[in-house]
C-alpha positions in Angstrom: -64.6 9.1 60.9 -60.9 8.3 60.9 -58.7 9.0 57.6 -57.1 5.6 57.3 -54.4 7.1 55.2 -50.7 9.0 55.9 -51.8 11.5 53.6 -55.0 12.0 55.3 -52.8 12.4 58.4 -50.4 14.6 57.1 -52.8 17.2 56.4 -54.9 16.8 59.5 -51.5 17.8 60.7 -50.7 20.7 58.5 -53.9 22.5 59.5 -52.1 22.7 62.7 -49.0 24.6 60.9 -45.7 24.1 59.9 -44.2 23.9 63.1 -46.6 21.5 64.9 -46.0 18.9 62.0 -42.0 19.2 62.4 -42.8 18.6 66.6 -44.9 15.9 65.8 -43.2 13.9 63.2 -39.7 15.4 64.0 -38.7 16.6 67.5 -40.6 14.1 69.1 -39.6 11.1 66.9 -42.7 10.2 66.1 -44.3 9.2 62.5 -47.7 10.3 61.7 -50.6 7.5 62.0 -50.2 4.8 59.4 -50.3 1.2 59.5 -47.3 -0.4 61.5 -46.6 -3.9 61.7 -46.1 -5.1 65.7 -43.5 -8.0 66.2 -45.0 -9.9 68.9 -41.1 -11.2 69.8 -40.4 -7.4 71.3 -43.8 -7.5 73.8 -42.1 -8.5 77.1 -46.0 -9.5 78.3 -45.8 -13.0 75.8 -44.7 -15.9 77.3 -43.6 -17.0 74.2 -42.7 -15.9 71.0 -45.9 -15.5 68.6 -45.4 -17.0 65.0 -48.5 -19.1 64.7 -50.4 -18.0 61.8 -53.6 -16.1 63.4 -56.8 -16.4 61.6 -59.6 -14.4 63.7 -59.1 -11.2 65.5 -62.6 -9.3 67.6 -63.1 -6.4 69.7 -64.4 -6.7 73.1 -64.5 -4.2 76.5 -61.0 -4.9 78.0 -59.0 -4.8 74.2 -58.7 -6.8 71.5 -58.5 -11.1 71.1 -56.9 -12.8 68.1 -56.8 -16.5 67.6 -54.6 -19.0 65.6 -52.9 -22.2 65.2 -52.2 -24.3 68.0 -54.4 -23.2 70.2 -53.0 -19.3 69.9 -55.4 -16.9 72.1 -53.8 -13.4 72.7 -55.0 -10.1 73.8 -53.9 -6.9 73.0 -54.6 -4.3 76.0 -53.7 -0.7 76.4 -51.0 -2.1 78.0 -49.9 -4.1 75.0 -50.0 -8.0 73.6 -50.1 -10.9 76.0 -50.2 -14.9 75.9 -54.0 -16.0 77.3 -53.4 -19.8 75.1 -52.8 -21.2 78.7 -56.1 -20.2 79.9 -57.6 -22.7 77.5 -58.8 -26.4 78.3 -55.9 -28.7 77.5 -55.6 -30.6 74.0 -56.8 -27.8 71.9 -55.7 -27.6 68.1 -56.0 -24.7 65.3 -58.5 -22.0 66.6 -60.4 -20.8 63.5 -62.2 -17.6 64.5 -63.4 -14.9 67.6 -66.2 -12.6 67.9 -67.5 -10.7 71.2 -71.0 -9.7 72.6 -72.3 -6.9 72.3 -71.5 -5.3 75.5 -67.7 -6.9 74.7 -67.4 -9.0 78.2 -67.1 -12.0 76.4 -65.5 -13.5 73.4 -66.4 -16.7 71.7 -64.1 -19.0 70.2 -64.4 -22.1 67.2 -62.0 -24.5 65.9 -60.8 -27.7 65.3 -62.4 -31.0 66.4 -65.7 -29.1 67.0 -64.6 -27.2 69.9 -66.5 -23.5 70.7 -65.0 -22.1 73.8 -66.8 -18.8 76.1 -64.2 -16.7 77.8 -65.3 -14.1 80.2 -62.9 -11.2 79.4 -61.1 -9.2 82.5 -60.4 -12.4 84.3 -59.8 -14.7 80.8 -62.0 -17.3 82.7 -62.7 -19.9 79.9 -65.3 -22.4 79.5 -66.3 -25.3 76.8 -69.5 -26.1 75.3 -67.8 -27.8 72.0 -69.8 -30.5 69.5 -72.8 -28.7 68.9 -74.9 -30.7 67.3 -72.7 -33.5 67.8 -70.8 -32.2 65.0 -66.6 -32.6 65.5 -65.8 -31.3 62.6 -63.6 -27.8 61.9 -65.7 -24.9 62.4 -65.1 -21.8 60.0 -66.8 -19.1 61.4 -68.6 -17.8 65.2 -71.2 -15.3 65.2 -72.2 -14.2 68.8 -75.5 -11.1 69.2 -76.6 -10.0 72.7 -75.3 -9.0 75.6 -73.0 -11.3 78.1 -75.0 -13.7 80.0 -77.7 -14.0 77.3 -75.5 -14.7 73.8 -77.1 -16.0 70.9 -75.2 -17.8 68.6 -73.9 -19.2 65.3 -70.9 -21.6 63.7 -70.1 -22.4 60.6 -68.5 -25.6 58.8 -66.6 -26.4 55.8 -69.6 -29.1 55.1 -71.9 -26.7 54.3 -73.4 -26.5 58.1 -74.9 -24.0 60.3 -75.5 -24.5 64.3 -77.1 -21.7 66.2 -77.5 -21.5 70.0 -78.9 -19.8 73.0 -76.5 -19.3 75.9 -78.3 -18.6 79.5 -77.9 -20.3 82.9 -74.4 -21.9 82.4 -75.4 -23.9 79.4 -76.1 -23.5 75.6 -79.2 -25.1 73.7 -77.9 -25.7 70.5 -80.2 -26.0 67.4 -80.4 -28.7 65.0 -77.9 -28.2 62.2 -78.9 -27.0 59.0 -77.8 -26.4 55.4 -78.8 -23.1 54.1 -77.3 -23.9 50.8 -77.2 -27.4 50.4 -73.7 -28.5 51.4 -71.5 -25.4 50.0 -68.3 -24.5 52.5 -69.6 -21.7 54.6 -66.6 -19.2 55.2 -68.0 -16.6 57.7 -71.3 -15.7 59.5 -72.2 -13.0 61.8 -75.4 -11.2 63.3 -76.1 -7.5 62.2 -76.6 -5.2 64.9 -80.9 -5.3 64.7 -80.0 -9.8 65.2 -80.6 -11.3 62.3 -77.9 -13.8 60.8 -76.2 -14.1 57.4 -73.7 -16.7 56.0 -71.7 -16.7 52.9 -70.3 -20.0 51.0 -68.1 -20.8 48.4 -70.8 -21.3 45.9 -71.6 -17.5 45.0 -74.4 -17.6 48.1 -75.4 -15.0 50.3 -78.1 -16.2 53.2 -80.0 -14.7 56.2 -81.8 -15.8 59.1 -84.8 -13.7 60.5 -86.6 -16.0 61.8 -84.7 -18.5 64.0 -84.6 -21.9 61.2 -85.5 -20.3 58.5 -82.5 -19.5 55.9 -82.9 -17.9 52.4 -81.1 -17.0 49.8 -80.3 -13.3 49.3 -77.7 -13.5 46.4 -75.3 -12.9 44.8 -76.1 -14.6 41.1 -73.6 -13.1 38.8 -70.8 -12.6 41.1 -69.0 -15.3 39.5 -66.5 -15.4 42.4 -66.4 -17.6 46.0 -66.8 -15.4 48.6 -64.8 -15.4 52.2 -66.0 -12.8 54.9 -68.9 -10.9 55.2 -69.8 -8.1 57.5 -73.8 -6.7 58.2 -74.6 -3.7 59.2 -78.6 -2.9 60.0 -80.4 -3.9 56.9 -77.1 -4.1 54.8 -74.0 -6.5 54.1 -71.2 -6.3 52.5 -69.6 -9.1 51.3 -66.0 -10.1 49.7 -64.9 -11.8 47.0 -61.5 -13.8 45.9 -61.6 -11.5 43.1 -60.6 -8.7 44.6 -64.3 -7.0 45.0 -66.8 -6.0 47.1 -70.5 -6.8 46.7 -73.0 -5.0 48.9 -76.5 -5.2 49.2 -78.6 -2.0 49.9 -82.3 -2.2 50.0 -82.3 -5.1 47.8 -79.9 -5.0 45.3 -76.3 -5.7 45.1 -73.6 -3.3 44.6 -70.1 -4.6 43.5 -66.6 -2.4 43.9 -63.6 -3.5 42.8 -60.8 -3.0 45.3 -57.7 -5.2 44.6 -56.9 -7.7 42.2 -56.0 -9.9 45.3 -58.2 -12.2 46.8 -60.7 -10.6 49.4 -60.0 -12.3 52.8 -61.6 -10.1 55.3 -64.0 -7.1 55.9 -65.5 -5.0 58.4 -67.5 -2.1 58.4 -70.0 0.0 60.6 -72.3 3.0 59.8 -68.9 5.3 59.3 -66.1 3.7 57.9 -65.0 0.2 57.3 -61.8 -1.8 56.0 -60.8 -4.7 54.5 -57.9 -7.0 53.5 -55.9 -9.7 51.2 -54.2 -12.4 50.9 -50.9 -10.0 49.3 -51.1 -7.8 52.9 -52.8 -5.1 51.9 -55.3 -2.8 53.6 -58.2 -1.4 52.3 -60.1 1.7 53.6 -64.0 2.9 52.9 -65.2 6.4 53.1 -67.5 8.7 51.7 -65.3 8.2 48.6 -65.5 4.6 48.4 -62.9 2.1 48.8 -58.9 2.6 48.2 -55.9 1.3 49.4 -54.8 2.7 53.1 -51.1 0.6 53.3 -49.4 -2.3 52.3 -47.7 -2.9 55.7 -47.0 -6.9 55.3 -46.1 -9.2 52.2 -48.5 -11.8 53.7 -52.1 -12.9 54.1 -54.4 -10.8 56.5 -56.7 -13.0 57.0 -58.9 -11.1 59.9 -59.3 -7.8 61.0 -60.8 -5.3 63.7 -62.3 -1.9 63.8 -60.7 -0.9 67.4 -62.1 1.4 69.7 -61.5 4.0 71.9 -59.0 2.5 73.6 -57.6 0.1 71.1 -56.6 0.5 67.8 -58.0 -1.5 64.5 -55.5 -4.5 63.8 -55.0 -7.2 60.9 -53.6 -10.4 62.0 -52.4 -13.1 59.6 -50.2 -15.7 58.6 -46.8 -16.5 59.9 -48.0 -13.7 63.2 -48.5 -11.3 61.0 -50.0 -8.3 63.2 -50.5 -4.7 62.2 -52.2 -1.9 63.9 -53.2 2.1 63.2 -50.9 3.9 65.2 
């Protein structure tokens, strides 16, 4: 489980002694891990310099993807940030939101004008299967569960709507779209790691999908609060609220934390640790504690954000190119 906090990594570092915190944070001119904001105008690998405002940021097997304004799709590789916007199809607008399959080799992308785009990761080889359900509005949210080759998925609209799909053979065969809670703006969706589907909406509601169609209502009553991102885990979610709190839901009832007094903007967790983030740049951090505040690296909106991996750290991306990563 990683100690998303200096002082956390301060004293993982003292354990070692005296002198191999001075080497470390002295000698070799290096700070201990802590949140770091990136300027994407110093990465030789962009083509341009990024200050779109990014709004969805994922995971997948080669590093990590962020989308934005303007048709803004970058990756972040071991290697560093690079410009993949001019792999897209021409005359796209505002990308919305990212999210890979399971296995990570491929990433999904929604936006404006309906458009959902399938990019196979390694070679960035980007295809279009955009309008589902003939719909052209501004999609809010892509869910993707299953492996590459065999994605099923979900995307979201600020109508209320919810289109899910099947990928396989080169195509997808989208579903008929529906309104789990009658018209409400849906803000996120994703698929917990067992495949079933929740949503959240601007109207206090929770819903999930276990059966393909059928959508229900799993909260949140008394929240008394619109909600923005969600993030499930098994037979839990977590959900968060422009109120600065968290709500989740273990084996049927609803647990709310208060984390900030900013608004909520975006969450992710998984069976160890998870984080979270506002609109006033801060960082959030969950452990065996609860939450608390890991850094305040950036004075503006971090709007998505990404566990990492192995190979990759976990990044927030917001407005204005905001970008800050666990170093």
């Amino acid at each position: 489980m990683t100690d998303w906090s200096r002082r956390g990594a301060l004293a993982a570092l003292a354990t070692l002694g005296t002198g191999a915190l001075t080497a470390t944070a002295g000698c070799l001119g290096r700070e201990p891990p802590g949140w770091q904001r990136i300027d994407l105008r110093d990465d030789a690998r962009l083509t341009e310099p990024a200050a779109a405002s990014l709004s969805g940021v994922t995971t997948a097997a080669d590093g990590a993807y962020a989308v934005g304004e303007d048709g803004t799709f970058l990756v972040r590789t071991p290697a560093g940030w690079a410009d993949r916007s001019g792999a897209l199809p021409d005359g796209v607008d505002d990308l919305t939101d990212v999210a890979a399959s399971n296995n990570g080799r491929t990433v999904w992308l929604c936006g404006d004008r309906g458009t959902v785009l399938r990019c196979r990761v390694y070679q960035t080889r980007v295809m279009e299967y955009s309008t589902p359900g003939d719909r052209t509005d501004r999609w809010t949210a892509v869910g993707v569960d299953g492996l590459a080759g065999q994605e099923r998925l979900l995307v979201t609209n600020g109508s209320g709507e919810v289109v899910t799909g099947q990928f396989g053979g080169g195509s997808v065969d989208w579903s008929t779209p529906t309104e789990p809670g009658g018209g409400s703006s849906i803000t996120a969706g994703a698929f917990s790691s067992g495949g079933d589907a929740y949503v959240c909406d601007t109207n206090q509601g929770v819903y999930h999908e276990s059966v393909p169609g059928d959508w229900h209502r799993i909260g949140i009553g008394a929240a008394d609060t619109d909600f923005a991102a969600l993030t499930p885990v098994g037979g839990s979610v977590t959900v968060a609220g422009d109120d600065g709190a968290l709500f989740r839901q273990d084996s049927g009832s609803w647990h709310r934390s208060r984390v900030g007094d900013a608004t909520l903007l975006a969450v992710q967790r998984n069976r160890f640790e998870g984080l979270a983030s506002d609109a006033a740049g801060r960082i959030y951090a969950n452990d065996e504690d609860g939450w608390r505040q890991s850094g305040h690296p950036v004075e503006r909106r971090l709007t998505a954000l990404t566990l990492g991996s192995a190979r990759i750290p976990a990044i927030a991306v917001g407005t204005a190119g905001a970008v800050v990563e666990w170093r």
